[in-house]
PAKOL-266388 format. One record per residue (C-alpha): x, y, z; chain; residue number from 1. Coordinates in Angstrom, 1 decimal. Each point is the difference from the previous one (the first is absolute). Layout:
<pts>
PT     c1     c2     c3 ch   i
PT      X      Y      Z  A NUM
...
</pts>
This chain:
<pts>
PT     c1     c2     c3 ch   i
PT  120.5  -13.5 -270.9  A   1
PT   -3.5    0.4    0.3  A   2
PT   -0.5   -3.5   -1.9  A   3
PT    2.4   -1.3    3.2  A   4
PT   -2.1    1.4    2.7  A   5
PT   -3.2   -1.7   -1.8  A   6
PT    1.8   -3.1   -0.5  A   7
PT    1.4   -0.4    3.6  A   8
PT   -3.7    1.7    1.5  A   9
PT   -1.1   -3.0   -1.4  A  10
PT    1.9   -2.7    1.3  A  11
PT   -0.4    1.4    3.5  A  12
PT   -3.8   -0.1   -0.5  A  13
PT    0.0   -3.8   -1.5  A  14
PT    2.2   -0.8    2.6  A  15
PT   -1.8    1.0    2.4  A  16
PT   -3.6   -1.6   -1.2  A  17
PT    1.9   -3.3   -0.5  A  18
PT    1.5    0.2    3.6  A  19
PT   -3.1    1.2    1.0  A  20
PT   -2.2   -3.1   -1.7  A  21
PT    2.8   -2.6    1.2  A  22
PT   -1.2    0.5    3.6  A  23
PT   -3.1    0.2   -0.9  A  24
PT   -0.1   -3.3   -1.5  A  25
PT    2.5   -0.9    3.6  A  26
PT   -2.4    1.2    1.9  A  27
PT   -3.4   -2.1   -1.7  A  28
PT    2.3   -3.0   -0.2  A  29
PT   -0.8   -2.2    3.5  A  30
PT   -4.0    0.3   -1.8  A  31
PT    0.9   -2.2   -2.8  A  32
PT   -1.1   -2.8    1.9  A  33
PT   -3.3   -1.5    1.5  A  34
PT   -2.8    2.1    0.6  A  35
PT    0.5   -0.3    4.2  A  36
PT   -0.2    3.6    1.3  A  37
PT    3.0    1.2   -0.5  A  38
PT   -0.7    2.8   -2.7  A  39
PT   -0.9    1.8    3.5  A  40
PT    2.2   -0.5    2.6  A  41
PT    3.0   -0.3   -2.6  A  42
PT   -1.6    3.5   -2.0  A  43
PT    0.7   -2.1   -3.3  A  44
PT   -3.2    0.0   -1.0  A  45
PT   -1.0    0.3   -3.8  A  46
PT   -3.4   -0.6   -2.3  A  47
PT    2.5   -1.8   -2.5  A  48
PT    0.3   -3.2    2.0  A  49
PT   -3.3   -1.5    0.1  A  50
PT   -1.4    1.3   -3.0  A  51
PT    1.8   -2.7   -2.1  A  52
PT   -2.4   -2.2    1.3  A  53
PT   -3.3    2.0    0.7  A  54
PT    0.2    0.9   -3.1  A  55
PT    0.3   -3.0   -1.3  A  56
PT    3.3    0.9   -2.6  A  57
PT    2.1   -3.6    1.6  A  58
PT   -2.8   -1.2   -2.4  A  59
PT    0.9    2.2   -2.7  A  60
PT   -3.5    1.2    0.0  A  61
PT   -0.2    3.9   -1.9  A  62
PT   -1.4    2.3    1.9  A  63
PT   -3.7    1.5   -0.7  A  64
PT    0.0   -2.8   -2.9  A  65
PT    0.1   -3.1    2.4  A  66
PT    0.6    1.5    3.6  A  67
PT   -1.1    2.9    2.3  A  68
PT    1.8    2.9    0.5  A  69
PT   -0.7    3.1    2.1  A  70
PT    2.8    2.0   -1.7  A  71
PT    0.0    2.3   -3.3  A  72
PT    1.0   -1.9   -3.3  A  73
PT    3.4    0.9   -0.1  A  74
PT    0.9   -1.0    3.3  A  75
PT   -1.8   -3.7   -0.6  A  76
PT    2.6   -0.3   -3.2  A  77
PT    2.9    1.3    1.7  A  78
PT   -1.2   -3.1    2.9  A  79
PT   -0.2   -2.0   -2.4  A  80
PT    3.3    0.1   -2.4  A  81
PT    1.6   -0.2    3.8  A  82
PT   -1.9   -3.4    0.5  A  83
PT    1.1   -1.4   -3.2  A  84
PT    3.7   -1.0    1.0  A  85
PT   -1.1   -0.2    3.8  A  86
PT   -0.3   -3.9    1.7  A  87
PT   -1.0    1.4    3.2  A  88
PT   -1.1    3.2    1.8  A  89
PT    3.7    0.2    1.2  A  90
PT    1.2    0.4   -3.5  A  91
PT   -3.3    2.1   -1.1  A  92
PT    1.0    2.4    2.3  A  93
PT    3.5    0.3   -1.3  A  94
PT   -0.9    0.2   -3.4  A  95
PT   -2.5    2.4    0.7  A  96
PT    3.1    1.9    2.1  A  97
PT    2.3    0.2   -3.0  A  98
PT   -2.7    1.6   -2.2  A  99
PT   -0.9    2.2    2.6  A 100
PT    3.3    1.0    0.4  A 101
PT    0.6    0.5   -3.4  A 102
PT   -2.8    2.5    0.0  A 103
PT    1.3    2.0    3.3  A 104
PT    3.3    0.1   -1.9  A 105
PT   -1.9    1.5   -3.5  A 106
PT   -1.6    2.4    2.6  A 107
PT    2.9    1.3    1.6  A 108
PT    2.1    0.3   -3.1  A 109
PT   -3.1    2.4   -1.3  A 110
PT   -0.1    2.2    2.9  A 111
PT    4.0    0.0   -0.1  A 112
PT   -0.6    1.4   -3.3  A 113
PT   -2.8    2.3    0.9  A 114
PT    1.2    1.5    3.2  A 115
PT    3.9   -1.0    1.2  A 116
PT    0.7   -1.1    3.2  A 117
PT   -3.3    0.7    1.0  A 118
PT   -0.9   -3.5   -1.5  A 119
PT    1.1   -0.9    4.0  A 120
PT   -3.1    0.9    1.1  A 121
PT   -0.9   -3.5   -2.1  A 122
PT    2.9   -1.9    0.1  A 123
PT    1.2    0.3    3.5  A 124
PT   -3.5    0.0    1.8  A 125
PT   -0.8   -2.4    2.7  A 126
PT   -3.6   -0.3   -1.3  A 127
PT    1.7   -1.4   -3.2  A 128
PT    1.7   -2.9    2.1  A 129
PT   -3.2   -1.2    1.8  A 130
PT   -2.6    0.6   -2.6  A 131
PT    2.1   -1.4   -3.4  A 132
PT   -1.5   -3.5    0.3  A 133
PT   -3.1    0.3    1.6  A 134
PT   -2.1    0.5   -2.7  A 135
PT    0.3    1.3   -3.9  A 136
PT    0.1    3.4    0.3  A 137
PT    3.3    0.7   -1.2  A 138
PT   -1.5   -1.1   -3.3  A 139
PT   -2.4    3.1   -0.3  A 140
PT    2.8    2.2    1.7  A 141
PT    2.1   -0.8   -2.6  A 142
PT   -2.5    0.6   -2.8  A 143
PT   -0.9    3.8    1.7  A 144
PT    3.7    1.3    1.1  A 145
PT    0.2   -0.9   -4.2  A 146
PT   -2.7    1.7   -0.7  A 147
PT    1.1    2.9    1.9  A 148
PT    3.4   -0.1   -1.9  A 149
PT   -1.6   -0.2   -3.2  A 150
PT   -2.7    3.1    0.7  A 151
PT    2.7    2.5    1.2  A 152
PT    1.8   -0.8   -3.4  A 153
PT   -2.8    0.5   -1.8  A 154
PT   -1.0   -3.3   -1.6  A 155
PT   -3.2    0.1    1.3  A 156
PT   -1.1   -3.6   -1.9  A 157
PT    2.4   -1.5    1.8  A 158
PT   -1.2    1.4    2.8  A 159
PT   -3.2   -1.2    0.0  A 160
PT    0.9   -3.4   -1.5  A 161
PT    2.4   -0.1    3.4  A 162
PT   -3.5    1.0    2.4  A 163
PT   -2.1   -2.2   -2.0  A 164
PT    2.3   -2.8    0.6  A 165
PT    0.7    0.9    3.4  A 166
PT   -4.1    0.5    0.6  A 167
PT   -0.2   -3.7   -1.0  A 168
PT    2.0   -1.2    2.6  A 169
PT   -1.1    2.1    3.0  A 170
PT   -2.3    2.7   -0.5  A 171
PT    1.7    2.9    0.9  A 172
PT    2.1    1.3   -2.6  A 173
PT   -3.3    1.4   -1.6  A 174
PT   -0.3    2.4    2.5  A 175
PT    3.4    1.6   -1.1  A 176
PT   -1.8    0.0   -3.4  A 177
PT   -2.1    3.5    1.8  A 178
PT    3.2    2.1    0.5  A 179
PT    1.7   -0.8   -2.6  A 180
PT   -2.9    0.8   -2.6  A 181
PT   -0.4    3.1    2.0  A 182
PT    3.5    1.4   -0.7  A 183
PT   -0.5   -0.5   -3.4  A 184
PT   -3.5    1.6    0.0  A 185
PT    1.6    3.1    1.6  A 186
PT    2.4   -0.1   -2.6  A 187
PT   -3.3    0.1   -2.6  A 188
PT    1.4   -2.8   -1.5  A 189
PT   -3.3   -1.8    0.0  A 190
PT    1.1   -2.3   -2.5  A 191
PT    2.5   -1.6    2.0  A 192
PT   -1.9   -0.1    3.3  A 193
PT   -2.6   -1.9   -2.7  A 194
PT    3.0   -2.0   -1.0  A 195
PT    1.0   -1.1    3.6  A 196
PT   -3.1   -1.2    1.4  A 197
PT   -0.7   -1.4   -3.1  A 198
PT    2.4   -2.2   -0.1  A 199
PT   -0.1   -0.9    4.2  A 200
PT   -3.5   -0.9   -1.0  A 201
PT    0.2   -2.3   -2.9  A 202
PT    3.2   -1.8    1.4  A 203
PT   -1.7   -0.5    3.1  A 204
PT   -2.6   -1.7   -2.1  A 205
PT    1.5   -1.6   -2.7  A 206
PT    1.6   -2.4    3.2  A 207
PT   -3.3   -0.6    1.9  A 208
PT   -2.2   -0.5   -3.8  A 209
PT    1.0   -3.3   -0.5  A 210
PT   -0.7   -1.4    3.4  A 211
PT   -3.3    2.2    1.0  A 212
PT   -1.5   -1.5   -3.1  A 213
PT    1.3   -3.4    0.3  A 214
PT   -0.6   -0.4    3.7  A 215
PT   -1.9    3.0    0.7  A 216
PT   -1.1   -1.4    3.9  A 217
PT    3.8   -1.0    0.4  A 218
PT    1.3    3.5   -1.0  A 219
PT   -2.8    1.7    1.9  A 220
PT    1.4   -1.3    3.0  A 221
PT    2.4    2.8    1.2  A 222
PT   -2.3    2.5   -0.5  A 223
PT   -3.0   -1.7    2.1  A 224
PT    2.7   -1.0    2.4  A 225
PT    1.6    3.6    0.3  A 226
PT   -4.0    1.0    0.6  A 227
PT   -1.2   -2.5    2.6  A 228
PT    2.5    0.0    2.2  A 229
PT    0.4    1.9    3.1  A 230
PT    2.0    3.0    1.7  A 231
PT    3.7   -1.8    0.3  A 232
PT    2.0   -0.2    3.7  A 233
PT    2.1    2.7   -1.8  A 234
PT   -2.8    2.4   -0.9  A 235
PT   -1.6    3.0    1.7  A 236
PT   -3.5   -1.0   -0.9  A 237
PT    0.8   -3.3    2.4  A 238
PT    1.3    2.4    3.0  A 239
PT   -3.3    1.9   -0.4  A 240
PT   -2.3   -3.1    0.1  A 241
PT    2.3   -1.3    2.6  A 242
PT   -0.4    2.9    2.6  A 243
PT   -2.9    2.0   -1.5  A 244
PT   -1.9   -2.3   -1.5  A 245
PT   -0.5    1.8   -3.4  A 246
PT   -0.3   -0.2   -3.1  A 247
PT   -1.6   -3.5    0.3  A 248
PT   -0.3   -2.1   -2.9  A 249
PT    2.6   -0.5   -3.1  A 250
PT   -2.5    1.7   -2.3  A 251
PT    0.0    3.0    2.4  A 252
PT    4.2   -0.2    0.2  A 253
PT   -0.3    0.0   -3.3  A 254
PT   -1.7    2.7   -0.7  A 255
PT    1.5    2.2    2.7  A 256
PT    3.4   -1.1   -0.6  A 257
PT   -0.3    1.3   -3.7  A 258
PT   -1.4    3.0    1.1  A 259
PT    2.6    1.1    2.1  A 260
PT    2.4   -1.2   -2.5  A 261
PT   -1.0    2.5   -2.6  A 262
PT   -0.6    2.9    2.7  A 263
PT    3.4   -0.2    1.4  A 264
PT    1.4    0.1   -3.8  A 265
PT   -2.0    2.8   -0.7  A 266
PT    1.7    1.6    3.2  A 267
PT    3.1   -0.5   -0.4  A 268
PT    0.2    1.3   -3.8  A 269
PT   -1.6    3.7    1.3  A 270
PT    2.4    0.3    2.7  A 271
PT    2.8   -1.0   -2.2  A 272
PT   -1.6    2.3   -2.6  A 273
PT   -0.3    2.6    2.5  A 274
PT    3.7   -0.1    1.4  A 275
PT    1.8   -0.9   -3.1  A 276
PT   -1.8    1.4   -2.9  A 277
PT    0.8   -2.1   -3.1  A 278
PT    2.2   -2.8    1.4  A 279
PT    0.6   -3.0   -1.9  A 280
PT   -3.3   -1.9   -0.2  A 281
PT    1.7   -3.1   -0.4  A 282
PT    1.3   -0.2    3.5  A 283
PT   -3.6   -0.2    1.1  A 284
PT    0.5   -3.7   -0.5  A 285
PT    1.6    0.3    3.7  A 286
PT   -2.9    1.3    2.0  A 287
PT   -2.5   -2.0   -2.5  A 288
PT    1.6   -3.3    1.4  A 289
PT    0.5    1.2    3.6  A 290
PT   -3.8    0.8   -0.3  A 291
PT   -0.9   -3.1   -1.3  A 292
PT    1.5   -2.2    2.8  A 293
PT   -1.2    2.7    2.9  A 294
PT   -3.3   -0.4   -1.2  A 295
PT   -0.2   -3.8   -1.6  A 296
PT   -1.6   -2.9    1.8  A 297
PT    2.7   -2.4   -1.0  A 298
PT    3.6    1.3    1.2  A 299
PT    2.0   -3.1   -0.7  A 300
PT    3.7    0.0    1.4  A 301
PT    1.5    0.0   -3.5  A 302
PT   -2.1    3.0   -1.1  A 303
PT    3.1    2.7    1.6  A 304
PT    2.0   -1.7   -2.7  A 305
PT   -2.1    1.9   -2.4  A 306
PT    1.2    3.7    1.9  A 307
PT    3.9   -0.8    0.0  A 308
PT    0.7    1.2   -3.5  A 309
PT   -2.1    3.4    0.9  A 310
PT    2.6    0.8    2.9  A 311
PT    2.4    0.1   -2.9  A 312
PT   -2.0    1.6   -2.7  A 313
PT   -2.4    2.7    1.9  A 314
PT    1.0    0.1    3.8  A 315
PT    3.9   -1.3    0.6  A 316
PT   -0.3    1.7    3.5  A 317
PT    2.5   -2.3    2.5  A 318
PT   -1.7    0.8    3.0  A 319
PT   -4.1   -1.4   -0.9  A 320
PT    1.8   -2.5   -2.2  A 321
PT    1.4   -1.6    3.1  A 322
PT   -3.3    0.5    2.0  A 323
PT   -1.3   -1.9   -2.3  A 324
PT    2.2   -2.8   -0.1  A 325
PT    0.3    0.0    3.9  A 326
PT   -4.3   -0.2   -0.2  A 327
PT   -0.1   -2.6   -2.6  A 328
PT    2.5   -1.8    1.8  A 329
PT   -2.3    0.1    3.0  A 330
PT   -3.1   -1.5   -1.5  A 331
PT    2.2   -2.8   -1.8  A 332
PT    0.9   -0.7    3.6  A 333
PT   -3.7    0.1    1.6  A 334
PT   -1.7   -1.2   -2.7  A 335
PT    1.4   -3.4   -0.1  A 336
PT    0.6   -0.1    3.7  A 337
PT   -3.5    0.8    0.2  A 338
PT   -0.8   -3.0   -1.9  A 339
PT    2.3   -2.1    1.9  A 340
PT   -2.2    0.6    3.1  A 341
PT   -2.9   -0.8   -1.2  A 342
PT    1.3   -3.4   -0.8  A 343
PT    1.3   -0.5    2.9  A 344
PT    3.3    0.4   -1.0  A 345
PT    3.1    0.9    2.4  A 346
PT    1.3    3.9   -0.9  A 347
PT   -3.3    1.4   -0.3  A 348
PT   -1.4    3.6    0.4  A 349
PT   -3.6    1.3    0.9  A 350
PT   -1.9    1.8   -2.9  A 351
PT    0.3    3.3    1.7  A 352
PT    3.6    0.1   -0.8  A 353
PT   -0.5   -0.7   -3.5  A 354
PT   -2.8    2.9   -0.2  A 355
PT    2.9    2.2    1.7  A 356
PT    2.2   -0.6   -3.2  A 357
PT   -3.0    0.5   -1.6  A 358
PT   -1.0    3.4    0.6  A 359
PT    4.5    0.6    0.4  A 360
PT    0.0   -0.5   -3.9  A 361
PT   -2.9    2.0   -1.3  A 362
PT    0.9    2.6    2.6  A 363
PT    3.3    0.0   -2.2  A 364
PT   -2.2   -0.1   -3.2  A 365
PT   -1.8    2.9    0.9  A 366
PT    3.4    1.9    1.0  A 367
PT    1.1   -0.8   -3.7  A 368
PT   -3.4    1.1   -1.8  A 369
PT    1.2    3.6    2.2  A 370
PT    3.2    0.1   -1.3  A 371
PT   -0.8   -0.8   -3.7  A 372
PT   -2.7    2.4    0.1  A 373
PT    2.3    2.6    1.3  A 374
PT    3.4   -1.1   -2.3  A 375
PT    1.5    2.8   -1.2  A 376
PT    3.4   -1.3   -1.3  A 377
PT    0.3   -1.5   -3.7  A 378
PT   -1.3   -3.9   -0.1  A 379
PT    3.2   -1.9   -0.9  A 380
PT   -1.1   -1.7   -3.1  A 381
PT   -1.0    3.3   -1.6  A 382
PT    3.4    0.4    0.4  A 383
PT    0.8   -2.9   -1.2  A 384
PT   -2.3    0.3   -3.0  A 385
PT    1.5    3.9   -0.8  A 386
</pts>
């Protein structure tokens, strides 16, 4: 009977992500077309479209060999395998849609496995619909939420393999590389923690070796890029040098940004030390990532895709979940409205209501980072896992 429950959990969950994803795709649809400034009045807005052609894949180039590209290694493959079959940025985009899809559908079945209907959290959230095809980062959610499956079963190889893989695509599944060596430290199984980051590490660079030695300025790019670039529209650090006027240059966000990045982590592990003696170090991953974008420079849109599998694994509280969704919904809505008005464009908003959203969602961060620290329930894939 139990076998029944799993079976039918799991074709709610799929169902869902593929309903979820169909609209999603709906909803990109009217941007399939010319470049014209309708990805901001229509919302359909996604980096897939005119990267075909910036980065140069209609002429089959290969990315970091022959062509630019600001993005980790994986991610440049993954663009280009989608550009093989395409003949236009139309069909790029649904190429690119089916294997993204794909991926949203490996991650849902995962977290089905790993927590039960709490795979919803994923499959059913609005965020999902709106950020699917905007960018790749279903690739490296994908490649963590396995990671995560394969840690709390123990095969801790596969786990890093997973986080190495996902590392190489968007650099934040290494940062789930910290709790989960931790738990295995506290189990003084140093050995596997060793085994773990071992193998995130020399996956990660067994994928970027080839190309940082054959085109080391080429593969050098995303890292130079991530550095030189300013505080985002989405990021705190541009609020504060918007009304304050500090920190002032990028080398000072920098440096501040990590800073406060590491301080807030260090926070939030002694109060949840403090309050929950012993919990399970693994869920850290949560407030780790919540940290991460509170504190980052760059808070692209598609970056909450990387918190919906947490609702389900560490936090699957209704409530913040869906103050969440309503915030992220609101700077989806501002921030390309926002961008319609400074083009000129009818259906435009001013900036200040897009900072509103702004400070709405990480208001509704910081409320989460609360109730994680104080959680006193059992996280649902320990159950899961028992």
């Amino acid at each position: 009977m139990e076998a029944g429950r799993d079976r039918t959990t799991l074709a709610i969950v799929l169902g869902a992500t593929l309903l979820t994803l169909i609209l999603g795709f709906v909803q990109k649809s009217p941007c399939l077309g010319p470049w014209d400034g309708r990805q901001y009045t229509l919302l359909c807005y996604s980096d897939i479209v005119p990267l075909f052609h910036t980065e140069r894949l209609d002429e089959g180039a290969v990315p970091y060999l022959e062509a630019d590209n600001e993005d980790p290694v994986l991610t440049g493959l993954a663009m280009a395998l989608a550009g093989i079959p395409a003949d236009s940025s139309g069909s790029f985009f649904v190429w690119n849609a089916l294997m993204l899809s794909a991926l949203g559908l490996v991650t849902a079945g995962v977290l089905a496995r790993v927590a039960g209907r709490r795979a919803l959290y994923f499959a059913a959230a609005p965020t999902l619909l709106v950020y699917a095809f905007v960018n790749w980062d279903l690739l490296a959610v994908a490649a963590a939420t396995l990671g995560t499956w394969a840690f709390l079963r123990r095969r801790d190889g596969l786990a890093g393999l997973a986080l190495g893989m996902g590392a190489a695509a968007k650099l934040y599944p290494a940062l789930l590389v910290v709790p989960f060596a931790i738990a295995r430290l506290r189990e003084r199984r140093v050995d596997r923690a060793a085994l773990l980051a071992g193998a995130a590490a020399g996956t990660w660079a067994a994928v970027n070796l080839p190309f940082a030695v054959l085109a080391p300025e080429r593969w050098s790019l995303f890292f130079r890029f991530s550095a030189e670039r300013p505080a985002d529209w989405d990021s705190i650090w541009h609020l504060t040098q918007r009304h304050v006027g500090w920190p002032g240059s990028t080398e000072a966000v920098n440096l501040v940004a990590g800073v406060a990045f590491v301080a807030l982590a260090v926070v939030l592990w002694f109060a949840a030390s403090r309050l929950r003696p012993g919990f399970p170090a693994w869920t850290f991953a949560f407030p780790l990532l919540v940290a991460f974008l509170l504190t980052g420079k760059v808070y692209s849109p598609q970056f909450s895709l990387w918190l919906l599998p947490w609702f389900a694994l560490a936090l699957p509280h209704l409530p913040v979940f869906l103050a969440f969704s309503a915030a992220e919904m609101a700077v989806f809505v501002t921030r390309f409205r926002w961008f319609a008005e400074m083009g000129g464009l009818d259906g435009g908003v001013p900036f200040w209501a897009f900072e509103a959203a702004l400070v709405a969602r990480a208001a509704v961060l910081v409320w989460a980072l609360v109730l994680w620290v104080r959680r006193s329930e059992p996280e649902p894939a320990q159950e899961a896992a028992s």
